[in-house]
N, C-alpha and C positions, 0 to 999 in steps of 0.2 A: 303967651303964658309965661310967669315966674317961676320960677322954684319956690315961694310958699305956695302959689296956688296949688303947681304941681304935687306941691307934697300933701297940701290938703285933702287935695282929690284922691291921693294913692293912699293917702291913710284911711278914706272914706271906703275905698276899695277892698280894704286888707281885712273885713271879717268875711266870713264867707256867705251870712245872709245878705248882707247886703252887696257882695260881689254878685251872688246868682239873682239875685232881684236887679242889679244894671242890667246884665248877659239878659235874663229876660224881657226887660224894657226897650232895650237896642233889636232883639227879635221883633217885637212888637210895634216901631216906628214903618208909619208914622200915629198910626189909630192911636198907641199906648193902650193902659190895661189899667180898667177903675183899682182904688186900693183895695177893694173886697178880693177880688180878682187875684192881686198879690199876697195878701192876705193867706188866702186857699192853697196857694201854691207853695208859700215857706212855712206852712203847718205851724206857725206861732200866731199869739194871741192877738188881737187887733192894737193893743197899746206896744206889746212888746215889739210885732214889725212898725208900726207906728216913728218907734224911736229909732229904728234903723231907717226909715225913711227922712225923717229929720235930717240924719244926719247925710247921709246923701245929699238933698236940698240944701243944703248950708257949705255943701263942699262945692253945689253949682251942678249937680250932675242931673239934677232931676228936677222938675217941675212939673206942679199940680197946675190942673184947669177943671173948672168945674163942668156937667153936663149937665143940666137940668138935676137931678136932686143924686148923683153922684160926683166925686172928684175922681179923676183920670190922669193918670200918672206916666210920665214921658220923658225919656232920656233925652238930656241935653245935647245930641249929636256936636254939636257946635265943642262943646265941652270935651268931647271925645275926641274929636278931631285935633284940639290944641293939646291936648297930652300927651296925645302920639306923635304929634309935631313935635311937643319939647320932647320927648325920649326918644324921637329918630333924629332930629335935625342935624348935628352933627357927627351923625353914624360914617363908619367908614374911613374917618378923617379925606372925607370929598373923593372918594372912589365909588363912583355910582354904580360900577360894577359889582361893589358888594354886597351892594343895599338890595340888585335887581330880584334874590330870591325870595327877601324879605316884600316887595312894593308887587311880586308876582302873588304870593299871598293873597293879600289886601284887596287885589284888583276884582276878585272874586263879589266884592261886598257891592 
């Protein structure tokens, strides 16, 4: 990952509906969750989460797949992974004993 993609993505991140609509699409891997489904959950109207789903989609974090006559909606893990890659990678300046409390976290996932 870059620093525009990076930054793409974390500016994609920095409203809060569409922060809690990743947080819940990453809960939801691997099934994902149709858009009605998100929809319901961030109590905006289906165009207004709409354009917050766009935009997600366009920063790489999320992708639609259709199911028979709904689309289902699915964090990019791959996407996640490389952002946490570039904003850890050179954590510590190469003391891995620092990072260990940080990668004890994670491990959880």
């Amino acid at each position: 990952m870059n620093t525009d993609t990076a930054l793409t993505a974390l500016a994609a991140l920095a409203h809060p509906t569409r922060l809690e609509a990743f947080r819940l699409l990453v809960q939801h891997e691997p099934e994902g969750l149709s858009t009605g489904q998100l929809v319901d959950a961030s109590g905006l109207t289906q165009s207004t989460f709409s354009t917050h789903l766009a935009v997600l989609a366009k920063a790489g974090l999320v992708k639609s797949e259709k199911r028979g006559r709904q689309f289902i909606q699915r964090a990019e893990i791959d996407a996640l992974k490389g952002l946490m890659l570039f904003l850890a990678k050179d954590c510590c300046q190469g003391r891995a004993e620092l990072c260990e409390p940080l990668l004890a976290e994670l491990a959880c996932c």
